[in-house]
N, C-alpha and C positions, 0 to 999 in steps of 0.2 A: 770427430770420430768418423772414421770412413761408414761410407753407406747410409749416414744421418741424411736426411732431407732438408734443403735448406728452406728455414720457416718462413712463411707468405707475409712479408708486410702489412702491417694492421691499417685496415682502410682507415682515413681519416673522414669523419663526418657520420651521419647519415643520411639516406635520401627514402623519400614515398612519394608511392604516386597516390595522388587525390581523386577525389570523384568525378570532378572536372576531365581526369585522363592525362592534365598534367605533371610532373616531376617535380617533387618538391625538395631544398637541400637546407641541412642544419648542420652547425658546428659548436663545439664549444672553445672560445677563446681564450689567449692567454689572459684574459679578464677572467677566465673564469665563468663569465657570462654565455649562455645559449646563444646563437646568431642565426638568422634565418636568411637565405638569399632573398634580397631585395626584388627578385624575378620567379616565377617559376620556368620550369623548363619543358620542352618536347617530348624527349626520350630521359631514361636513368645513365646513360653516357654523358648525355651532356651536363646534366646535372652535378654526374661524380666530374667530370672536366672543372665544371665551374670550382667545386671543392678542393681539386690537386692544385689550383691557381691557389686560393688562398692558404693552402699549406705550404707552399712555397713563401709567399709572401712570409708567412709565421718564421718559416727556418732561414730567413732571410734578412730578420729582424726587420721588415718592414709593415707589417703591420698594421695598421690601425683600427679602435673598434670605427662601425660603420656608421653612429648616431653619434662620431668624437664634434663631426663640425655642426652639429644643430644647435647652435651658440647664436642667439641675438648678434647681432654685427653691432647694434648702438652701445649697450652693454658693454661687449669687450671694448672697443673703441676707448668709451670713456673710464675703463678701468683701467684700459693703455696707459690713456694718459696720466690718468691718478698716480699710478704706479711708477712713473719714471724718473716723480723728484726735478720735475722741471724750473727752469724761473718764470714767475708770475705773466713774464709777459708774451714768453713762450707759449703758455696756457693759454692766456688771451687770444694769439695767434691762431691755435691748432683750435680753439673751441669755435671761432669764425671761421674757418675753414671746412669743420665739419658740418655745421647748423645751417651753413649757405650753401654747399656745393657736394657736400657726402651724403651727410644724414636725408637728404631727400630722396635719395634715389636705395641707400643699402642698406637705412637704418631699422628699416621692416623685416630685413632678410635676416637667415641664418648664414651662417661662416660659408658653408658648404653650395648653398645655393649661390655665389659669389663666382661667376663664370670667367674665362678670357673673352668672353664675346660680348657678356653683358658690362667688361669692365672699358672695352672698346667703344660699344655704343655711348656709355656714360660718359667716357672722354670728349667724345666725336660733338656729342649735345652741349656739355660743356664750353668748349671752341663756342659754339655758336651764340654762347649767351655770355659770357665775359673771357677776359685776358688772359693772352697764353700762357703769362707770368704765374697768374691766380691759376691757372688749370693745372702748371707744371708743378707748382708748392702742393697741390691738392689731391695731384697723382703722386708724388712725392709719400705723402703721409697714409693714402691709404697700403701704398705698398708696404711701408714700414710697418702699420698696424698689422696688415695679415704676414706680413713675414713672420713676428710673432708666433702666430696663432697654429704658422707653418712649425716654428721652434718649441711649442707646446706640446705638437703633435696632434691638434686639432684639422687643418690641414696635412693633404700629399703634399700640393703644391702650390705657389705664388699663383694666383691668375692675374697680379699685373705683371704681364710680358711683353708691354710695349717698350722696343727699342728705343732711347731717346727719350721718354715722354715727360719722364721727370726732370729733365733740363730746359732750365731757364736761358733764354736769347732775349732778355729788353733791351728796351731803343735805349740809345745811348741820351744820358742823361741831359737837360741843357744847363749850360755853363755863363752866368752873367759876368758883364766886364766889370771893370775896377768902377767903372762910372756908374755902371748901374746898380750896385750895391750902395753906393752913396744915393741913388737915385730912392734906394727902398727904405733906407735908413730913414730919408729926410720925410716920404711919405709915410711911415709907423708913427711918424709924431717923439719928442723927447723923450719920453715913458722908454719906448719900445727903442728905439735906434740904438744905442748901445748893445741888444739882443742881434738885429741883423748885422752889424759892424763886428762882434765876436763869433757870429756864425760863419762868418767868411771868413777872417783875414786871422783867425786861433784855429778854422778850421773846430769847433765843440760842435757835439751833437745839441739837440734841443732838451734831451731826458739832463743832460750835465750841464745846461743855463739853467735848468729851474730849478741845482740842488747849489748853485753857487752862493754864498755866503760874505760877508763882510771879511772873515778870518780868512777867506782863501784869495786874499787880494794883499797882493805885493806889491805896495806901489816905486820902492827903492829901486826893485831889480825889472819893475814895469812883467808882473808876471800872474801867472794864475795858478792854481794849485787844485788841479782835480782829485778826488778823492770820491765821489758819491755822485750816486747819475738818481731820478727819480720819474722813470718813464712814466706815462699816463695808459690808464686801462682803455678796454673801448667804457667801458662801463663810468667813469667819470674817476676812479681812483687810483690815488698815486701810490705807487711800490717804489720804497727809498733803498736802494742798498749798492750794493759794488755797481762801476760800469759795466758797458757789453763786451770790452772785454780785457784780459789779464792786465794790459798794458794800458788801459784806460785809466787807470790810475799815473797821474802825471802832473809835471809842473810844464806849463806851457807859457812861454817867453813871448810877449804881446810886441808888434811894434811899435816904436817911438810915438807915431803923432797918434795912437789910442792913446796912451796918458794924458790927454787932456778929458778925453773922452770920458775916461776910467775917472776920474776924480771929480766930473759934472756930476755923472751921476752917482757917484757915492754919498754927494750933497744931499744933493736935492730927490732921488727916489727909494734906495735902497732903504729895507728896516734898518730900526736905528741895534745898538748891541753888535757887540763882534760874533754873533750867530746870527743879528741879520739875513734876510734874505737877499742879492741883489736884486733881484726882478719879481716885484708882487707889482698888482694892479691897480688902478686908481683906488679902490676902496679898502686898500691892506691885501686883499686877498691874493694867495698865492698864485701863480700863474696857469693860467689854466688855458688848454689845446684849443676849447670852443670857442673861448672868447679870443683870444689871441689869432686864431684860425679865419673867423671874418674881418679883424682889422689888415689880415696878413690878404686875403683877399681882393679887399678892397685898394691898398697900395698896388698890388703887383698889377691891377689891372690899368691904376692910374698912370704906370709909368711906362704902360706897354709889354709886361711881363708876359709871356704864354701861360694860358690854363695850367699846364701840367708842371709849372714849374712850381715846387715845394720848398719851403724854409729848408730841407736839410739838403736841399741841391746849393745852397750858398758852402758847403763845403768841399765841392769841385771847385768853386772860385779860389778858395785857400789853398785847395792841395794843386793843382796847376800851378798854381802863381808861387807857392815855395818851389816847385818844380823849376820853372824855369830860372829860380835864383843859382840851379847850380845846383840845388844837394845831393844830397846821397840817399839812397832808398832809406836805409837804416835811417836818418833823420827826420825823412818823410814819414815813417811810421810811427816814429816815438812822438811825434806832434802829431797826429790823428788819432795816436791812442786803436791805431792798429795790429790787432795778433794773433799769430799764429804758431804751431808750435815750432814749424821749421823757422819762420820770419822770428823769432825770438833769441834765436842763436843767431842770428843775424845781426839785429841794431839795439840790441842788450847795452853796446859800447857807448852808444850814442849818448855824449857829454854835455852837461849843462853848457858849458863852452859853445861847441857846436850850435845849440841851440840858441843860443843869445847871436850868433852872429846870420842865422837862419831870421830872426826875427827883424835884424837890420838889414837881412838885403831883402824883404818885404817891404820895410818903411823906406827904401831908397828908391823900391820900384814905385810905389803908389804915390809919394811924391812927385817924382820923374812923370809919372802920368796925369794927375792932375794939373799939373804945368804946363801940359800941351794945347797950344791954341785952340781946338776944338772941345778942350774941357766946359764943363757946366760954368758959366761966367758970375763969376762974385766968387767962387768954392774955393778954400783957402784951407791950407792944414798950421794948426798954433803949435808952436815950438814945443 
């Protein structure tokens, strides 16, 4: 209606000033709840200023109340992880990561108290006290936990925003020859040499030697039949269930001169029953990381092994030496029992065929190498 006066916008908040002399500002949030500024102020300008910021924010839907991140950091953490439905030995992993390299430093704080500067310094000390490997898995997971906390709406923002930091660059693995795997074979003693001889030349991880069984032993097609891995905790226990991963389930085509291998020890060590275990210990007992871990010690050092070299580094000796037979990625990955969802559409095709003649140009090459004059003298492969 002409001449109406247009109506003054309803201040938002209130502001007093105190006895003190300074300005003080209150709001009520979309919580519903009273909110006091965290400051007081100089004058009633800046105070109402302070106030027009946070109504912006409100009409902006951004938000937050101001006490959302005063959250234990240990707490969510471990509800994180509760919550995510992981595998057991994922758990194992993130709960040594947190108790050794997080929980010391953020497990006293609250969400909010969690800075970019104090998550810099935490990195920076980190570096200096173990591996960059360890510090990038470690930066890795605390970022994922507060991204959460971000997606809750507990946090504004991520304060891990280092460029780069959650990326892994390890030293390239080492790679022992065909000699030297017989070299660690012959030092484990009969027990154990059939475990390093399958670690290398099947390319198995060590969680799927320890769930092998009498029934998953082909000795017709000279093959193996994975089906169940049975990794070890740090804690001493074993979690039996699928491989690490999709394609971990497999038949893997041994070569030729393991069949004698394969049917010594079917004799003489394996549980007896077609659920047998292949690989339990001299006194029945199932295989076990500790024990097996300073016999595996003791060899590598006997034959001149480097420190850092580990039983699942005998699986670059497999997957190299299928490599240089010629194959094809896709058959490289169906015998390692590697996958991914793009690599999946990839060597899907990949044919028992294929694979029986991947396993003989293995036994062509490690014969062809043990023949060579400079071979270990007496070492002989049986037909």
């Amino acid at each position: 209606m002409a001449g109406r006066k247009p109506q003054r916008r309803r201040e938002f908040g209130t502001t007093r000033k105190l006895p003190s002399g300074r300005w003080q500002a209150r709001y009520i949030g979309p919580d519903g709840q009273r909110h006091t500024a965290p400051e007081t102020f100089e004058t009633k300008s800046d105070a109402q200023d302070w106030l027009n910021l946070v109504r912006a924010d409100i009409e902006r839907d951004v938000w937050r109340a101001p006490d959302a991140g005063a959250v234990n950091f240990e707490k969510h953490a471990l509800r994180w992880v509760e919550e995510r439905g992981l595998a057991p030995t994922t758990v194992d992993r993130y709960d040594g990561l947190l108790r050794l390299h997080i929980l010391p430093t953020f497990g006293g704080r609250n969400l909010d108290a969690i800075t970019p500067p104090s998550v810099r310094t935490w990195r920076a000390e980190r570096l200096k006290a173990t591996g960059a490997t360890t510090v990038a898995k470690s930066y890795r997971l605390l970022k994922a936990i507060l991204q959460t906390a971000v997606d809750d709406e507990l946090l504004r923002n991520n304060p891990c925003r280092i460029k780069g930091a959650g990326r892994e660059e390890a030293d390239e693995r080492p790679t022992a020859t065909i000699e030297q795997v017989f070299d660690l074979a012959d030092a484990m003693g009969p027990r154990w040499r059939l475990m390093v001889l399958l670690g290398a030349f099947a390319s198995l991880r060590p969680e799927e030697l320890a769930e092998l069984r009498r029934h998953s032993v082909d000795l017709d097609e000279c093959s193996l039949r994975v089906t169940l891995a049975s990794p070890e905790l740090t804690n001493g226990r074993r979690v039996t269930g699928d491989p690490k991963t999709r394609a971990g389930k497999r038949t893997v085509y041994l070569p030729d001169f393991l069949l004698p291998e394969l049917r010594r020890h079917l004799q003489w060590f394996a549980e007896k029953g077609p659920d047998g275990l292949l690989f339990v210990g001299e006194k029945g007992a199932p295989f076990r990381r500790s024990t097996f871990g300073r016999k595996w010690r003791k060899a590598r050092t006997k034959v001149g092994m480097p420190e850092n070299f580990r039983f699942y580094d005998l699986r670059h000796t497999g997957n190299t030496l299928a490599a240089d037979t010629g194959a094809k990625l896709k058959d490289l990955m169906v015998r390692a029992g590697q996958s991914s969802e793009r690599a999946q559409l990839i060597y899907q095709h990949s044919t028992a065929k294929h694979q029986r003649k991947l396993a003989q140009r293995i036994d062509l090459e490690v014969r062809q190498q043990l023949r060579k004059p400079d071979a270990v003298p007496g070492r002989t492969t049986e037909a």
